[in-house]
Residue, then its C-alpha position, 0 to 999 in steps of 0.5 A: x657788601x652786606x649793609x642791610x639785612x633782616x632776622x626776621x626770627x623769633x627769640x625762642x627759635x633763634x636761641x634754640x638755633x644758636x645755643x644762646x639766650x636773650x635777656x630781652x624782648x626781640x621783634x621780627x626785623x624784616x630789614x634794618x639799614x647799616x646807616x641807622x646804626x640800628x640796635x640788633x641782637x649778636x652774640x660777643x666772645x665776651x657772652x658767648x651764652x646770651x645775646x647782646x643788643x649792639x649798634x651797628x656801626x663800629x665806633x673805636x675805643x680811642x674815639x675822642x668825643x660824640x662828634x667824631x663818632x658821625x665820622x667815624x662809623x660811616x666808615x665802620x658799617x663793613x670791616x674788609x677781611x683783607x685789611x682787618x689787621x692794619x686798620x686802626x679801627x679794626x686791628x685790636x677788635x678782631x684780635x680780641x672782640x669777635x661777635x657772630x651777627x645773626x641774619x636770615x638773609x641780606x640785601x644787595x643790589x644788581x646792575x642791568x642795563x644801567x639800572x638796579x634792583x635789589x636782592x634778597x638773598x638767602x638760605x633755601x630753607x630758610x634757616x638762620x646764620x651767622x657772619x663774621x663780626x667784630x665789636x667795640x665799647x666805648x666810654x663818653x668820659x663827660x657821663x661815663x655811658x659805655x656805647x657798643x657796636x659791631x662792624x660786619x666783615x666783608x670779603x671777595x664774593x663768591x660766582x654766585x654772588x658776584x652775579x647779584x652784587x655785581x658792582x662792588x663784588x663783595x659779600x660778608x663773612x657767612x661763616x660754616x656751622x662748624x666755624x660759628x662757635x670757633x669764631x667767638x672763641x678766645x685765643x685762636x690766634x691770628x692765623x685761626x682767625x685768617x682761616x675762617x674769613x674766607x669766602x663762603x662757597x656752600x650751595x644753599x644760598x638762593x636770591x630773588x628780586x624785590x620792591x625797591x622799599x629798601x632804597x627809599x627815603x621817609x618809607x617805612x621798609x621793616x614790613x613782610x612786604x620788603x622780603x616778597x619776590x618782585x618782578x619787574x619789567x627789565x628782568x622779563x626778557x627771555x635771557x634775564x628770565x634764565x637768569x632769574x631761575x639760576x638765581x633762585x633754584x642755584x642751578x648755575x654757578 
C-alpha cells in the first residue's frame, strides 16, 4: 500500500529532475517507515518551485489538541483514491492542498507459502518519480506552532503489483511525467483531479526481493544494505525462480 519507501537521491539531481529547489540540507534516505511520521522533502501546490519538508502522517486541521493527533495519523499514512472525497480527513486537502511525493522506489511485502518477504519495487532505470499526495497544517493554539504533514494516496493495483503485494492489492498514485505538474496545480477542479488518480499501468516498474531489515524492530534499516537484492530459500523453487525473473525483467504482466 505504499507505507515505506526510499529517496535515495541527491539535492542537485533531485532538483534538476523536478524543476524545484531545496532550502535545506538533504541526505540519501534508503527507507523511511509511514509510522515514524518521518520528515521528507514533497513539493506542495502552495510552493510548486521548492521542496518542502513535511511529516508524513496527515494530521487535519480541525484536530482538536496533541493527543488526538496519535489517533488520528495512524490512520492518515495512505489516503484511498476512492474515498478521497468523503473522508473528513481528506475531503478538503485534495480539493485544495495536493503535494507530489518524490521517491525512488517503495516496499511492499508478498505472501508465499504462509510467509513474507518484502519487495523492493522500482523504476528500471532508476530514475526518480512522483506520487499523488495530499497535505495539511495544523496550528497548536497553546504556542501557535504550525505542523505540516502529508498522506499518500493509494489505489487498486495494477497485474504486476498485484503479484508482490498480493494481500491487500493496493498501490500508490505513480503519477505520469505528464501529470506531475497537473497535480500540483490550482483550480483543476474535481473531475481533473478524478482523471489523474487512476491506476498507474507503465512498464517500467521492476521488483526484487530483499532483507527483512525493513520489518524489524530496534534495526537501523536506512543503510545501502536495505535496497540490495535478497535470496531467500522459499523463493528457489524452479516455478518461484520464473516467478522471480518476470518480476525483475517485467517480462509477464
Amino acid at each position: 500500500m505504499g507505507t515505506h519507501y526510499s529517496l535515495n537521491k541527491d539535492s542537485k539531481y533531485l532538483g534538476e529532475r523536478f524543476g524545484a529547489v531545496f532550502g535545506q540540507n538533504f541526505e540519501n534516505v534508503y527507507h523511511v517507515s509511514a509510522f515514524d511520521h518521518p520528515s521528507m522533502p514533497v513539493i506542495t501546490n502552495e510552493a510548486p518551485g521548492r521542496f518542502s519538508f513535511l511529516h508524513w502522517g496527515l494530521v487535519p486541521f480541525w484536530v482538536k489538541d496533541r493527543a488526538q493527533i496519535k489517533q488520528v495519523r495512524v490512520k492518515t499514512v495512505n489516503a484511498r483514491a476512492d474515498t478521497l472525497f468523503d473522508r473528513s480527513s481528506f475531503r478538503v486537502p485534495i480539493r485544495e492542498k495536493r503535494c507530489l511525493i518524490v521517491m525512488d522506489g517503495y516496499f511492499e511485502w508478498r505472501e508465499v507459502g504462509g510467509k513474507t518477504y518484502p519487495y523492493y519495487i522500482h523504476m528500471k532505470d532508476n530514475d526518480a518519480f512522483a506520487v499523488a499526495g495530499i497535505w495539511d497544517e495544523w496550528t497548536d493554539e497553546n504556542n501557535m506552532e504550525n505542523l505540516r504533514t502529508f498522506s499518500m494516496i493509494s489505489v487498486d493495483a495494477n497485474a504486476f503489483i498485484r503479484r508482490i503485494n498480493n494481500r491487500h492489492k493496493r498501490m500508490p498514485v505513480i503519477l505520469p511525467k505528464e501529470d506531475e505538474s497537473k497535480w500540483i496545480q490550482p483550480d483543476i477542479g474535481e473531475e481533473g483531479i478524478k482523471s489523474m488518480l487512476k491506476t498507474y499501468e507503465g512498464m517500467e516498474l521492476e521488483a526484487y526481493p530483499v532483507k527483512r531489515l525493513i520489518g524489524k524492530k530496534n534495526v537501523n534499516s536506512n543503510t545501502p544494505e536495505v535496497l540490495e537484492e535478497y535470496s531467500y530459500d522459499a523463493l528457489k523453487s524452479p516455478g518461484e525462480k520464473n516467478e522471480q525473473q518476470g518480476l525483475k525483467q517485467r517480462t509477464l504482466f
